[in-house]
N, CA and C atoms as a LAMMPS dump frame, in Angstrom:
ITEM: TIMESTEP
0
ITEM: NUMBER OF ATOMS
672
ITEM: BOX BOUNDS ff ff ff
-5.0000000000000000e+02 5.0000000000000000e+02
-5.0000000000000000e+02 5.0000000000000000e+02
-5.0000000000000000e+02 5.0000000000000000e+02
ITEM: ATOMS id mol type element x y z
1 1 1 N -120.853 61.966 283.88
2 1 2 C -121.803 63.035 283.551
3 1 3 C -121.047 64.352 283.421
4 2 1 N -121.336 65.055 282.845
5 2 2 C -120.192 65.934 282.282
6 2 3 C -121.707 67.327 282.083
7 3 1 N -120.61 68.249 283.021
8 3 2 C -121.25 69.397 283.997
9 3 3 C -120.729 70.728 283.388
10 4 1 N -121.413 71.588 283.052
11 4 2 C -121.508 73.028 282.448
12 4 3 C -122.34 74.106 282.497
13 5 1 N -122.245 75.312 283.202
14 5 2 C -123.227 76.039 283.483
15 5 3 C -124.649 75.894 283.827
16 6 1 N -124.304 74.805 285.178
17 6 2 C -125.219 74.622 285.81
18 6 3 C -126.037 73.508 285.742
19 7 1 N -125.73 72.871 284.281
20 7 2 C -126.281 72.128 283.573
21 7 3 C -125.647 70.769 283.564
22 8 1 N -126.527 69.758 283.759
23 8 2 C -125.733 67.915 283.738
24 8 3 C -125.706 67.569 282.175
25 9 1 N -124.97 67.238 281.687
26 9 2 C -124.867 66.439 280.267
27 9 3 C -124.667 65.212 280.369
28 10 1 N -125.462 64.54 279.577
29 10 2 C -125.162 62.998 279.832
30 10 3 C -124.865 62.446 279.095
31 11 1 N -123.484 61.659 278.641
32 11 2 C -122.835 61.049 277.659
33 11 3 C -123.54 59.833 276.991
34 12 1 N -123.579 59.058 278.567
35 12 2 C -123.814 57.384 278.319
36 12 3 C -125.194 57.282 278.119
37 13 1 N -126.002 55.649 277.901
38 13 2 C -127.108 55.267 278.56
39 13 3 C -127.38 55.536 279.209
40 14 1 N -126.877 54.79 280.189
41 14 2 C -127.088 54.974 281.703
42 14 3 C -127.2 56.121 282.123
43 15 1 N -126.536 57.506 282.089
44 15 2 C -126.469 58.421 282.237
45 15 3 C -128.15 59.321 281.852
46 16 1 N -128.462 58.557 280.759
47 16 2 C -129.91 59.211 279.938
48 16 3 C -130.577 58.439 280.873
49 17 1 N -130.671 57.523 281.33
50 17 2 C -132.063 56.856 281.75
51 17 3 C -132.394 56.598 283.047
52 18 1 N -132.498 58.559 283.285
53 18 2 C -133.22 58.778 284.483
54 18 3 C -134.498 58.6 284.349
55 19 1 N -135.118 57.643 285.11
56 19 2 C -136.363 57.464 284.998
57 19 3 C -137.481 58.443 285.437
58 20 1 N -136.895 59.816 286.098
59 20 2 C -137.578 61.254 286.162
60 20 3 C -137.297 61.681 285.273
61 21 1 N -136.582 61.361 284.418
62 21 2 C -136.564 62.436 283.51
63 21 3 C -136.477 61.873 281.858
64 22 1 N -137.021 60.168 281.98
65 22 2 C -137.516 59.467 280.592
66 22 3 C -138.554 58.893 280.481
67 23 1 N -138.98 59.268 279.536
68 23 2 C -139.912 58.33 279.11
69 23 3 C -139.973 57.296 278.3
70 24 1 N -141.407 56.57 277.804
71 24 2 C -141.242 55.484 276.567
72 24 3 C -142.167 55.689 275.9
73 25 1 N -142.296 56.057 274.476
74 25 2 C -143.234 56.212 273.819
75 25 3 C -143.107 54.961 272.647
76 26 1 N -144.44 54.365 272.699
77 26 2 C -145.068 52.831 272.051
78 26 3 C -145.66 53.431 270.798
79 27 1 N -144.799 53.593 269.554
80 27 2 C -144.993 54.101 268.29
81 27 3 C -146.004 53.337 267.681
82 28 1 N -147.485 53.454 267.423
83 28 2 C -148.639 52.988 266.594
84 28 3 C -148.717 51.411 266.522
85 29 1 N -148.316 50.595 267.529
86 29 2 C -148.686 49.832 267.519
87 29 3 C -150.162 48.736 267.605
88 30 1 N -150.915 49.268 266.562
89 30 2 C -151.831 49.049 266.077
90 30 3 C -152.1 47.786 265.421
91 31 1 N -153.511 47.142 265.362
92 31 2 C -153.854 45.945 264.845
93 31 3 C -153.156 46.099 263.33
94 32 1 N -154.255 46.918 262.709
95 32 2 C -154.222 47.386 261.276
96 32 3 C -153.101 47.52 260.827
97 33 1 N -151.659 48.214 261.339
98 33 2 C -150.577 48.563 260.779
99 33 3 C -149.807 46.974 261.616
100 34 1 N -149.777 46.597 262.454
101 34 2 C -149.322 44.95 262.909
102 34 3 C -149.272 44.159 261.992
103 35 1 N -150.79 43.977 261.652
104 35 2 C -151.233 42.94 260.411
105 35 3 C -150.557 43.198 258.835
106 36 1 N -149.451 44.519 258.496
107 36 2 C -149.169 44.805 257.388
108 36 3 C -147.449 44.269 257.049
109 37 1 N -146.834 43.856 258.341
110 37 2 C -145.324 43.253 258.199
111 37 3 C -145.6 42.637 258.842
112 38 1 N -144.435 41.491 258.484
113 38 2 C -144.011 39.81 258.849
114 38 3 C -143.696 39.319 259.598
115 39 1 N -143.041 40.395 260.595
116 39 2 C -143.164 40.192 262.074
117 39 3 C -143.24 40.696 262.523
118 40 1 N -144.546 40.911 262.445
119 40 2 C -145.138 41.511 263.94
120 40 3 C -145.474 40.837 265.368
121 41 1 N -145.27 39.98 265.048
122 41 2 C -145.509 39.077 266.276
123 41 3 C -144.796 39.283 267.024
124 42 1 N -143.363 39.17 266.655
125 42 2 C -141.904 38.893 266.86
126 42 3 C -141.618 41.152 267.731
127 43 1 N -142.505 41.927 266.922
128 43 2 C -142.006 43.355 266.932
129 43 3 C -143.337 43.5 268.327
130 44 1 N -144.32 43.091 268.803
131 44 2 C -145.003 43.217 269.63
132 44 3 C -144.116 42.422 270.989
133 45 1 N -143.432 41.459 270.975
134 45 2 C -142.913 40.607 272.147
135 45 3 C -141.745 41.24 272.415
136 46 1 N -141.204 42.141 271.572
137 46 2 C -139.927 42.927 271.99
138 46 3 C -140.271 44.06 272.943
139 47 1 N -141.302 45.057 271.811
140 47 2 C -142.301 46.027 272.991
141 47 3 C -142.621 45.716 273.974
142 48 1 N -142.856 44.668 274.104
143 48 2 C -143.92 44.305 275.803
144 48 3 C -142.46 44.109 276.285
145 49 1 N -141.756 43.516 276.16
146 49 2 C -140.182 43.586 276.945
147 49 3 C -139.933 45.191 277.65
148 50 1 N -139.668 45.828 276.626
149 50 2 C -139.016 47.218 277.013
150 50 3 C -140.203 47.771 278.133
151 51 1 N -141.858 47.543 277.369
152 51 2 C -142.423 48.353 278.251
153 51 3 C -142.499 47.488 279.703
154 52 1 N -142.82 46.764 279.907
155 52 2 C -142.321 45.92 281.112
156 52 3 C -141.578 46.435 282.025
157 53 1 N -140.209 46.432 281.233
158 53 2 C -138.965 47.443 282.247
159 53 3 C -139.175 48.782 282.532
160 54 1 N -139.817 49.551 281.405
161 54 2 C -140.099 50.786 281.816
162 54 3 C -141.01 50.844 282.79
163 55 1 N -141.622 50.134 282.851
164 55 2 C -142.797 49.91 284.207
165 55 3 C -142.628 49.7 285.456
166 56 1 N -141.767 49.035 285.23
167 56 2 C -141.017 48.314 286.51
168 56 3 C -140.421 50.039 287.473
169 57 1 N -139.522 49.806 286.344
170 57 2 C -138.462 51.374 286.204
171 57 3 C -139.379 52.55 286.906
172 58 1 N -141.2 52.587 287.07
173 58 2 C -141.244 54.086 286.841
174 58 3 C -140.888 55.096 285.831
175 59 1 N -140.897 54.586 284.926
176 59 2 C -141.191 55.614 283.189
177 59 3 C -141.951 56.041 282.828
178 60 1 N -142.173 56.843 282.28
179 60 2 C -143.359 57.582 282.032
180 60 3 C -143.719 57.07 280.951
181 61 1 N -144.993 56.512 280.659
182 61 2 C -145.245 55.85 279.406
183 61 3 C -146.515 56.66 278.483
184 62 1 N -146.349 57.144 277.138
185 62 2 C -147.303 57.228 276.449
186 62 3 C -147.418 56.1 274.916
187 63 1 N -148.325 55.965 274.364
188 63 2 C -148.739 55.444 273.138
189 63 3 C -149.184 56.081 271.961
190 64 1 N -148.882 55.803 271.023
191 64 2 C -149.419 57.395 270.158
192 64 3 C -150.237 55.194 269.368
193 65 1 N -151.291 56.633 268.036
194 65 2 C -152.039 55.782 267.084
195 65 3 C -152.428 56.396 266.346
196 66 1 N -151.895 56.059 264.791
197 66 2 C -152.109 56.765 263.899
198 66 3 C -153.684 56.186 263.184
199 67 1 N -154.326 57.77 263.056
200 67 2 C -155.491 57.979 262.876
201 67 3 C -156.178 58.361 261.374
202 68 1 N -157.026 58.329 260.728
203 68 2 C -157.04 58.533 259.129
204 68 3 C -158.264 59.355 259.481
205 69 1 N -158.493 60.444 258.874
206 69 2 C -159.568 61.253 258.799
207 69 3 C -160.351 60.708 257.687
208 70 1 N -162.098 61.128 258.309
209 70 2 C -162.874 60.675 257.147
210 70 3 C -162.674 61.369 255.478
211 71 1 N -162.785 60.824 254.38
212 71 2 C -162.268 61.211 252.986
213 71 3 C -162.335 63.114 252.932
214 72 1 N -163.533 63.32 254.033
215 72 2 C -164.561 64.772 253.444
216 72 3 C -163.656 65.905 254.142
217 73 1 N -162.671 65.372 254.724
218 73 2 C -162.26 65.961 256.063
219 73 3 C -160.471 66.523 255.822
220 74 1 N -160.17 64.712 254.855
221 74 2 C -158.242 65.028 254.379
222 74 3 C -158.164 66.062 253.563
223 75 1 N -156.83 66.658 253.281
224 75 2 C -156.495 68.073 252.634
225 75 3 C -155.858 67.315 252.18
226 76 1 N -155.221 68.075 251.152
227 76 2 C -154.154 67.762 250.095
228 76 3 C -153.294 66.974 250.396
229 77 1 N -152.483 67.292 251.403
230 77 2 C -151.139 66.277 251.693
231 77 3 C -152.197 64.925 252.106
232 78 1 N -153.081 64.898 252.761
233 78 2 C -153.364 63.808 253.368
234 78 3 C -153.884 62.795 252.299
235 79 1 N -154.873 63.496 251.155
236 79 2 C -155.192 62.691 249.778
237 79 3 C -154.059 61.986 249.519
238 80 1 N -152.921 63.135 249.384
239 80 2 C -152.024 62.412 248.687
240 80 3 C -150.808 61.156 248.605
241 81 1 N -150.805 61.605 250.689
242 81 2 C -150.279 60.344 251.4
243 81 3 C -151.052 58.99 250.793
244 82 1 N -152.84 59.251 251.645
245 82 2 C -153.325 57.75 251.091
246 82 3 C -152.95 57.257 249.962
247 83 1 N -153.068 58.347 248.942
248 83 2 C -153.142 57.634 247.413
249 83 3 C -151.726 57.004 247.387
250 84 1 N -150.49 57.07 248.233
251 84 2 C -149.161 56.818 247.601
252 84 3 C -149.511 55.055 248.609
253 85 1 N -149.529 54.843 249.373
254 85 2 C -149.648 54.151 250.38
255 85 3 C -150.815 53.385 250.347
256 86 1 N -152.189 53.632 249.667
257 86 2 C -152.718 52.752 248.906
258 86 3 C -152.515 52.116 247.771
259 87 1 N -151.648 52.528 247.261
260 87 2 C -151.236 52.721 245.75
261 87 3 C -152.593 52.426 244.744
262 88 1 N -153.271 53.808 244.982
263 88 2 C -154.33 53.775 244.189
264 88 3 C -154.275 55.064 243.379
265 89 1 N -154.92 55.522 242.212
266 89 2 C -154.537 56.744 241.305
267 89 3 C -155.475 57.606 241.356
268 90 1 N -156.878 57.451 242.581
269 90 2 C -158.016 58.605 242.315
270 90 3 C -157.95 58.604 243.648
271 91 1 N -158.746 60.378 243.972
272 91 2 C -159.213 60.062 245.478
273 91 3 C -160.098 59.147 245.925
274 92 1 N -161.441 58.267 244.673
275 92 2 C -162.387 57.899 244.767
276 92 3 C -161.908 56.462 245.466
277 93 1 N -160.768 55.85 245.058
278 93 2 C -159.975 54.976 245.049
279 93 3 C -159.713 54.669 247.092
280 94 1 N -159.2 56.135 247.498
281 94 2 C -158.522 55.595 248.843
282 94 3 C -160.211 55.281 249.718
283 95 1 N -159.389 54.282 250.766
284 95 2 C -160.222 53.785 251.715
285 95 3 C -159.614 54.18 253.319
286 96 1 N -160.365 55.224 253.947
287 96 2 C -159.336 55.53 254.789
288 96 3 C -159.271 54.306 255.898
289 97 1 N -157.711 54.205 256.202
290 97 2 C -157.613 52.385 256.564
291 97 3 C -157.621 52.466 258.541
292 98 1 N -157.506 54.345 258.923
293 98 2 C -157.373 53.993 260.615
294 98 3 C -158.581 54.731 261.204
295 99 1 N -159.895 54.701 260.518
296 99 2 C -160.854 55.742 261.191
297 99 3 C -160.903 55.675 262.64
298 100 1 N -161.212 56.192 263.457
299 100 2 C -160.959 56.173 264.832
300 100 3 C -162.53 55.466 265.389
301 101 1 N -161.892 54.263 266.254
302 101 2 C -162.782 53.226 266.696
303 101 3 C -163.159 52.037 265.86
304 102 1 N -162.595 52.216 264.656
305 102 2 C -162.272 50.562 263.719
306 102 3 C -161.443 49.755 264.499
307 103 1 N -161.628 48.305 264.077
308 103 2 C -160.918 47.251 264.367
309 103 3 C -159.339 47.836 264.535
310 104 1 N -158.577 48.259 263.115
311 104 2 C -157.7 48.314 262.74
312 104 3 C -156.795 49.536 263.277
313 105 1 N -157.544 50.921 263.649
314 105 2 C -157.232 51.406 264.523
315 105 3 C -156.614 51.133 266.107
316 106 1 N -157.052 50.097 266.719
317 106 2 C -156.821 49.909 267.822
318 106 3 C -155.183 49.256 268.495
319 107 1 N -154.57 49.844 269.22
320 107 2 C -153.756 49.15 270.263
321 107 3 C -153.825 47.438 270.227
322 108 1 N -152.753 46.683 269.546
323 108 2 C -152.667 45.253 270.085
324 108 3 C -152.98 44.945 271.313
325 109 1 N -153.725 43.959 271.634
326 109 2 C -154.272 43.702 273.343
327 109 3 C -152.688 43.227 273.988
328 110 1 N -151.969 42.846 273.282
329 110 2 C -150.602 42.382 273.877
330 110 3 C -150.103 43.98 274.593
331 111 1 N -149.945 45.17 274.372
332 111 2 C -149.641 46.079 274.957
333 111 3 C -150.732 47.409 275.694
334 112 1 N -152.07 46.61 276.328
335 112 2 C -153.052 47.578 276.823
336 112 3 C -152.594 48.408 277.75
337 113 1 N -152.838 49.769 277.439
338 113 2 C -152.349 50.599 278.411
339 113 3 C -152.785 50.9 279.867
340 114 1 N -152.068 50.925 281.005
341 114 2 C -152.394 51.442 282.245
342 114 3 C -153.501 52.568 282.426
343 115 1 N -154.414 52.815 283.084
344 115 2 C -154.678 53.981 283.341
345 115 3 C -153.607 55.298 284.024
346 116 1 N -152.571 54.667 284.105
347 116 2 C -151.252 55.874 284.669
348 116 3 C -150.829 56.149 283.048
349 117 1 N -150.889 55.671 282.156
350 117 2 C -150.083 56.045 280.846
351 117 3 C -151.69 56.659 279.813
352 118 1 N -150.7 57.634 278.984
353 118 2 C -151.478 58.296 278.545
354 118 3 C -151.517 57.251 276.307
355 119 1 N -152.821 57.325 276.176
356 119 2 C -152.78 57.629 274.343
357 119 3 C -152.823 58.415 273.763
358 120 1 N -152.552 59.264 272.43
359 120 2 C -152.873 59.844 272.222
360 120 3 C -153.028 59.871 270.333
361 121 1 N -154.207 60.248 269.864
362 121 2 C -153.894 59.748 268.004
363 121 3 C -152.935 60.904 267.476
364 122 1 N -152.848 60.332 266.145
365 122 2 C -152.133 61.49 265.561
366 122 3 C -152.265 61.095 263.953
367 123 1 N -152.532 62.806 263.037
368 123 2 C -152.547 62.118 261.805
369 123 3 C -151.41 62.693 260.872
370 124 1 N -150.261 62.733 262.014
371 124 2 C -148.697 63.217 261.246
372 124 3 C -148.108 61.939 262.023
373 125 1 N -146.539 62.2 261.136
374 125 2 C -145.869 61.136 261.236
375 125 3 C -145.164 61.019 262.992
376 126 1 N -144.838 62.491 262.951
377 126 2 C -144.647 62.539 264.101
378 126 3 C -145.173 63.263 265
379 127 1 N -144.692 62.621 266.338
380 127 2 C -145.987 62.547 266.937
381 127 3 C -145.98 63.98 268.086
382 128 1 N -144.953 64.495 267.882
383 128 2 C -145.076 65.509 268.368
384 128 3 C -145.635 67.254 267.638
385 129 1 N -145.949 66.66 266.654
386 129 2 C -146.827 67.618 265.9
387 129 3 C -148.699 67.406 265.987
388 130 1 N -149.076 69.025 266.952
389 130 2 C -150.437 68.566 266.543
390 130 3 C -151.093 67.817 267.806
391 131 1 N -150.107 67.279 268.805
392 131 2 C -150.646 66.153 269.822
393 131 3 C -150.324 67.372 271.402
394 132 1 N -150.361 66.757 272.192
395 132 2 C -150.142 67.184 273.549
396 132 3 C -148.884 66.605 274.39
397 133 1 N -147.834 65.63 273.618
398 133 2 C -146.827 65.119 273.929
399 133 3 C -145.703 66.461 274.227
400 134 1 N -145.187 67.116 273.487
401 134 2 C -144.508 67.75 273.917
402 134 3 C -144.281 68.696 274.903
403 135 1 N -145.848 69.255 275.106
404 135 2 C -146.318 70.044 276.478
405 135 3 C -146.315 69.067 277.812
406 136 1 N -146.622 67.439 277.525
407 136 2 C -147.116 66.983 278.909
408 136 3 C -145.455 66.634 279.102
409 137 1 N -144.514 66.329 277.855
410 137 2 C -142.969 65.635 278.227
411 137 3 C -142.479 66.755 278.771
412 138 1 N -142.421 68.195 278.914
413 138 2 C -141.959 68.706 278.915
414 138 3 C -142.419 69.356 280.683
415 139 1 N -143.517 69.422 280.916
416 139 2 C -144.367 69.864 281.941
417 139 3 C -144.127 68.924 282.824
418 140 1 N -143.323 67.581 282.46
419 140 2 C -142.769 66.334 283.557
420 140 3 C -141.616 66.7 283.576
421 141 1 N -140.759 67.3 283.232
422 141 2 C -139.097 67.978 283.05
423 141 3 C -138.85 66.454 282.545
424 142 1 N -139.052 65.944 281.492
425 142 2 C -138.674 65.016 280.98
426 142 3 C -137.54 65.487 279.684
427 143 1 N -136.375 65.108 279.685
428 143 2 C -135.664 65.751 278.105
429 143 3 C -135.234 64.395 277.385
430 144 1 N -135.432 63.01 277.632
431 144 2 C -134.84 61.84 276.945
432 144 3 C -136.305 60.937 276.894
433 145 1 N -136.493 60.379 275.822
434 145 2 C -137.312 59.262 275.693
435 145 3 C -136.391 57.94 275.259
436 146 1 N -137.085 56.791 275.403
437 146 2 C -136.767 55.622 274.647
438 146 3 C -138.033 55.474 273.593
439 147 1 N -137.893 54.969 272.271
440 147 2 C -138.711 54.856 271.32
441 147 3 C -138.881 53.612 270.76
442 148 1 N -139.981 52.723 270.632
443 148 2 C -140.033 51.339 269.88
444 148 3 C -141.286 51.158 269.357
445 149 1 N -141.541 50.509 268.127
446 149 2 C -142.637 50.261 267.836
447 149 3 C -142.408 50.255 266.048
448 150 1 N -143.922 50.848 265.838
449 150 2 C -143.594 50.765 263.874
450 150 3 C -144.103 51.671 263.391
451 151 1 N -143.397 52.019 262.438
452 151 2 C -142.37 51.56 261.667
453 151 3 C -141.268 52.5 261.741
454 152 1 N -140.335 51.348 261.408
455 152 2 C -138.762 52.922 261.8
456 152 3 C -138.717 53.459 260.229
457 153 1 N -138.88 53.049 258.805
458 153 2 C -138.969 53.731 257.797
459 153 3 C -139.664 54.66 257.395
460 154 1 N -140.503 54.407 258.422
461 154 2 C -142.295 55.89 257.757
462 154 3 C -142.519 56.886 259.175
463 155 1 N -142.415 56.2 260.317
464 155 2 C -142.6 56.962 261.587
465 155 3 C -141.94 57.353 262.461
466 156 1 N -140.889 56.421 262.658
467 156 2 C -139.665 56.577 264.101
468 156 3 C -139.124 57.698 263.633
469 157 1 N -138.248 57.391 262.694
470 157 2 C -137.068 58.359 262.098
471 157 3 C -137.391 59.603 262.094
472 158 1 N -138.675 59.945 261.361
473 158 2 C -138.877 61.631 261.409
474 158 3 C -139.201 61.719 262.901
475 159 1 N -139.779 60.996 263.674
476 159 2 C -139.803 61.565 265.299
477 159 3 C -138.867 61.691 265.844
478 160 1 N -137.818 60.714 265.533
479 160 2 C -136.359 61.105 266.032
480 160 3 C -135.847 62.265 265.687
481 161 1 N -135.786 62.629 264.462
482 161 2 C -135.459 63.83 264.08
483 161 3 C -136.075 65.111 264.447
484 162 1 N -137.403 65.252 264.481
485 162 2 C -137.869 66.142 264.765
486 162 3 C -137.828 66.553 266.485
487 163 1 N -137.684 65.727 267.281
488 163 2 C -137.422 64.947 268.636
489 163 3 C -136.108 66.308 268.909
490 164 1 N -135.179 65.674 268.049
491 164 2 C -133.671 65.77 268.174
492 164 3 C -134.175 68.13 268.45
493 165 1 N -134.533 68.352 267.186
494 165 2 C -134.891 69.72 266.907
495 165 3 C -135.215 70.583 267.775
496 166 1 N -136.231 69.541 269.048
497 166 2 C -136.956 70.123 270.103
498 166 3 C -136.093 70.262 271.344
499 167 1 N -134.975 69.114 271.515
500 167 2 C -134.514 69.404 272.575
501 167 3 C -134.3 68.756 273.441
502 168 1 N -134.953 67.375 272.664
503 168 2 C -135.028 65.985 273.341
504 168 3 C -133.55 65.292 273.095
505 169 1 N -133.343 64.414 273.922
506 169 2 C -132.623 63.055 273.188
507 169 3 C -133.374 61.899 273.199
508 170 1 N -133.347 61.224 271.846
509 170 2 C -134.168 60.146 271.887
510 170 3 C -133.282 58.807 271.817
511 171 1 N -133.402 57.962 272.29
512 171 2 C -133.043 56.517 272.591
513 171 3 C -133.825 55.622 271.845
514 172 1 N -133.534 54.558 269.897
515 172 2 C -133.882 54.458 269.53
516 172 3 C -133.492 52.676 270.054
517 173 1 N -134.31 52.101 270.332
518 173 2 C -134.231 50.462 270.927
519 173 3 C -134.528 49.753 269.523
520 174 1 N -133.361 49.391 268.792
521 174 2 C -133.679 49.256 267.693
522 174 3 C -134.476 47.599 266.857
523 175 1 N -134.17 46.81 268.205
524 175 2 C -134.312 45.626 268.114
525 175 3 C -136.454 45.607 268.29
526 176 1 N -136.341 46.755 268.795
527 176 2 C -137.825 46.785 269.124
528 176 3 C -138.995 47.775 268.45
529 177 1 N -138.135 48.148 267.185
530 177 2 C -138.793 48.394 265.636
531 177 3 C -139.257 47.955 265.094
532 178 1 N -140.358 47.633 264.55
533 178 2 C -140.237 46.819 263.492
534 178 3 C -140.495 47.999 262.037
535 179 1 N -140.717 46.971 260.711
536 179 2 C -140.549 47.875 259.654
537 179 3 C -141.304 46.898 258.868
538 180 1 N -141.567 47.883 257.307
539 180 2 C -142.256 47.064 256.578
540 180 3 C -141.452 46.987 255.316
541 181 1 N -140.449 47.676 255.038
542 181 2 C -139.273 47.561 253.981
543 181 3 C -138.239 47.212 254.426
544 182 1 N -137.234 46.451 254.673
545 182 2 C -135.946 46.513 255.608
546 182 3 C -134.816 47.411 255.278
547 183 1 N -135.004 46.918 253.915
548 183 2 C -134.1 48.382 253.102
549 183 3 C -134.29 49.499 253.492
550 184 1 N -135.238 50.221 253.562
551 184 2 C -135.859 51.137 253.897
552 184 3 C -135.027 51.334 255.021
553 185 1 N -135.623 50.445 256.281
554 185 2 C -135.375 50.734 257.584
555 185 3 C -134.049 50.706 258.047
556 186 1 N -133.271 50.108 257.169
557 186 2 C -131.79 50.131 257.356
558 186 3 C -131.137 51.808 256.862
559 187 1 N -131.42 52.234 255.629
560 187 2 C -131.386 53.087 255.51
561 187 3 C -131.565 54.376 256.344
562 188 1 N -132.663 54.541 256.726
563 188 2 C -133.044 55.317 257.905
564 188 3 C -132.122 55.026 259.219
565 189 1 N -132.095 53.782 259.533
566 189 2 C -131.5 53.955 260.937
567 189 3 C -130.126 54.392 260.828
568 190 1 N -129.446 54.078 259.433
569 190 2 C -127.891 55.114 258.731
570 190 3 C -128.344 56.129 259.207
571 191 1 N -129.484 56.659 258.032
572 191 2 C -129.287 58.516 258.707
573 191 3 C -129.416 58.738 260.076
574 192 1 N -129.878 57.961 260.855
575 192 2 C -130.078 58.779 262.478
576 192 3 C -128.559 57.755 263.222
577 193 1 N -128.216 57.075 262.618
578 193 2 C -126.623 57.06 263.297
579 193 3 C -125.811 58.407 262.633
580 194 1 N -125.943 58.493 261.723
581 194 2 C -124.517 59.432 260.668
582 194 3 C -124.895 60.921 261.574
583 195 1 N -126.452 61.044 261.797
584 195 2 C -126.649 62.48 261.796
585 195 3 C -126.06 62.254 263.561
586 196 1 N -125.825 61.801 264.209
587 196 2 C -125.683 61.72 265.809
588 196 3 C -126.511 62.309 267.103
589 197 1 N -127.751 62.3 266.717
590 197 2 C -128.858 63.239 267.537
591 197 3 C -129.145 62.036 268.71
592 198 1 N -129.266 60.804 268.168
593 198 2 C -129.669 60.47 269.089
594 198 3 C -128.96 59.215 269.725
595 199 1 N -129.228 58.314 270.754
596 199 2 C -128.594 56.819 271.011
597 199 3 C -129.505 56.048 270.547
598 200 1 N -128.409 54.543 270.656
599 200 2 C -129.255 53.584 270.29
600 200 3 C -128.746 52.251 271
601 201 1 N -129.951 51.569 271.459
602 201 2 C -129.805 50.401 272.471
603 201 3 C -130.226 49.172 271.574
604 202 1 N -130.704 48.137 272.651
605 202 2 C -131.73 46.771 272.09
606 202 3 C -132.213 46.666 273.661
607 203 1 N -133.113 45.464 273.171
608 203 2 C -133.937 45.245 274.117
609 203 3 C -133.322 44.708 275.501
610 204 1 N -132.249 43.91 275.52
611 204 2 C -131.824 43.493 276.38
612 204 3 C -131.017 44.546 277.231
613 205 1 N -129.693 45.238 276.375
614 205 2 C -129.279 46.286 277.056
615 205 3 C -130.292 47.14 278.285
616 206 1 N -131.235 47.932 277.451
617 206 2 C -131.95 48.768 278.159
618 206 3 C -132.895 47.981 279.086
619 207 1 N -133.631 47.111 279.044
620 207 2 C -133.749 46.279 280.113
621 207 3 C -132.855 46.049 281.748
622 208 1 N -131.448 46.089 281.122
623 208 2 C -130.322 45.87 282.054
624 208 3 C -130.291 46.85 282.664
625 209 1 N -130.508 48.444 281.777
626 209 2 C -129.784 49.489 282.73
627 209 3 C -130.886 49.596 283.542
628 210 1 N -132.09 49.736 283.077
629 210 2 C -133.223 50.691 283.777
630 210 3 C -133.06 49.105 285.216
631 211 1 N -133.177 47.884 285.031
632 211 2 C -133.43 47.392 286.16
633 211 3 C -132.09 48.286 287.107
634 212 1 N -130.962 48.397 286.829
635 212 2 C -129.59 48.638 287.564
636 212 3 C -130.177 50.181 288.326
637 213 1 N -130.619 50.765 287.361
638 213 2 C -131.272 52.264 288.14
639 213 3 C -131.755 51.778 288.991
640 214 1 N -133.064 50.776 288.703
641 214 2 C -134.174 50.63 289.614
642 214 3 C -133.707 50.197 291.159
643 215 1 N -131.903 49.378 290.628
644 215 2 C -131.994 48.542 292.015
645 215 3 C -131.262 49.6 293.041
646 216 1 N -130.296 50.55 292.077
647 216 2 C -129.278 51.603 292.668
648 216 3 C -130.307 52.88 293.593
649 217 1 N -131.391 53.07 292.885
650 217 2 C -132.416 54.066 293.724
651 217 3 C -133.273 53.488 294.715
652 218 1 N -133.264 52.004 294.781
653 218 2 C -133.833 51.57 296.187
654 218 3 C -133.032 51.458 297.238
655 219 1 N -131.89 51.341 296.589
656 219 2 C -130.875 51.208 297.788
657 219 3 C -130.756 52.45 298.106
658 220 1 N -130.577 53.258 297.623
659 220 2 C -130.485 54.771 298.38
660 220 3 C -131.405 54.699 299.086
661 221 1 N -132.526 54.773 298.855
662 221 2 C -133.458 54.919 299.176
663 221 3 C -134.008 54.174 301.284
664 222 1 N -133.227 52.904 300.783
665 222 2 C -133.12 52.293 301.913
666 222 3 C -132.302 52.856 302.942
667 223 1 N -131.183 53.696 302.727
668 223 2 C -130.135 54.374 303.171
669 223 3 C -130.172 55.36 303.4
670 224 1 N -131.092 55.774 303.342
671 224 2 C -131.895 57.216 303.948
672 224 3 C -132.451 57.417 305.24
């Protein structure tokens, strides 16, 4: 850990994944957006892994869910998202696909949240625009998250980035992405290696460390 005006810097993993001071945020893992790539099955059994450990761990867990405003309600950018992403050519055309309390809106039952962990919707990509995440991560002296869920081509990446801007470091568990282009998602996960803002694990790694925290702070703990 590498020490400067007062301040701890943390090189490694391990080093980031103080469990006072990380969290895990469960990127839109939703029926509706589940049901739209090929494995999702496969991208829900990785999540329940990580969140598991983070649980175990004492992590602070939130869920975000992306939300579609009724037609009368979207502005410009938002018309224009649907229309690209429906691939339809009128406004008359889009169907908004996450109204809040549809089927398709909802949290996979494979990852129901605790009453200790918070949800929260959102109708930007990322999720710290617009939401209450950055006030409550921040109001926990939290500065590192771990991130998994979908999609790393349309959602992770700009949260990482924008993440990176705020002050965070984000920990991208990459095995526990899923995506709906791969190209795409390969691409993206280039730019957030090249740009160096943030780390990046898999499921098993981070599993390993947070249990190693978990077992290293009971033993102190016992030794007290």
């Amino acid at each position: 850990m590498q020490q400067a005006y007062g301040l701890r810097v943390p090189q490694t993993l391990e080093e980031t994944c103080d469990p006072h001071r990380l969290a895990l945020i469960v990127y839109d893992m939703q029926v509706g957006i589940l049901g739209q790539i090929r494995d999702g099955a496969a991208v829900t059994a990785k999540v329940a892994e990580v969140l598991r450990a983070a649980r175990d761990a004492g992590v602070r867990i939130f869920f975000s869910r992306h939300m579609s405003l009724p037609k009368e309600l979207m502005g410009v950018f938002q018309l224009r998202m649907a229309m690209a992403w429906q691939r339809v050519g009128t406004v008359e055309d889009v169907r908004p696909r996450f109204l809040r309390d549809s089927p398709g809106f909802q949290l996979v039952p494979e990852l129901t949240p605790l009453p200790s962990e918070a949800v929260f919707d959102k109708i930007t990509m990322s999720p710290f625009e617009g939401t209450f995440l950055d006030i409550a991560l921040r109001d926990c002296g939290i500065n590192a998250f771990l991130i998994a869920g979908v999609a790393m081509e349309v959602g992770i990446e700009p949260t990482v980035r924008h993440a990176a801007d705020l002050g965070y470091i984000p920990i991208v568990v990459t095995d526990a992405c899923g995506c709906g282009h791969a190209e795409a998602a390969d691409r993206a996960l280039g730019v957030l290696r090249y740009a160096g803002d943030a780390l990046f694990t898999d499921v098993a790694e981070i599993c390993d460390v947070l249990q190693r925290r978990r077992e290293r702070q009971a033993e102190q703990q016992t030794h007290r």
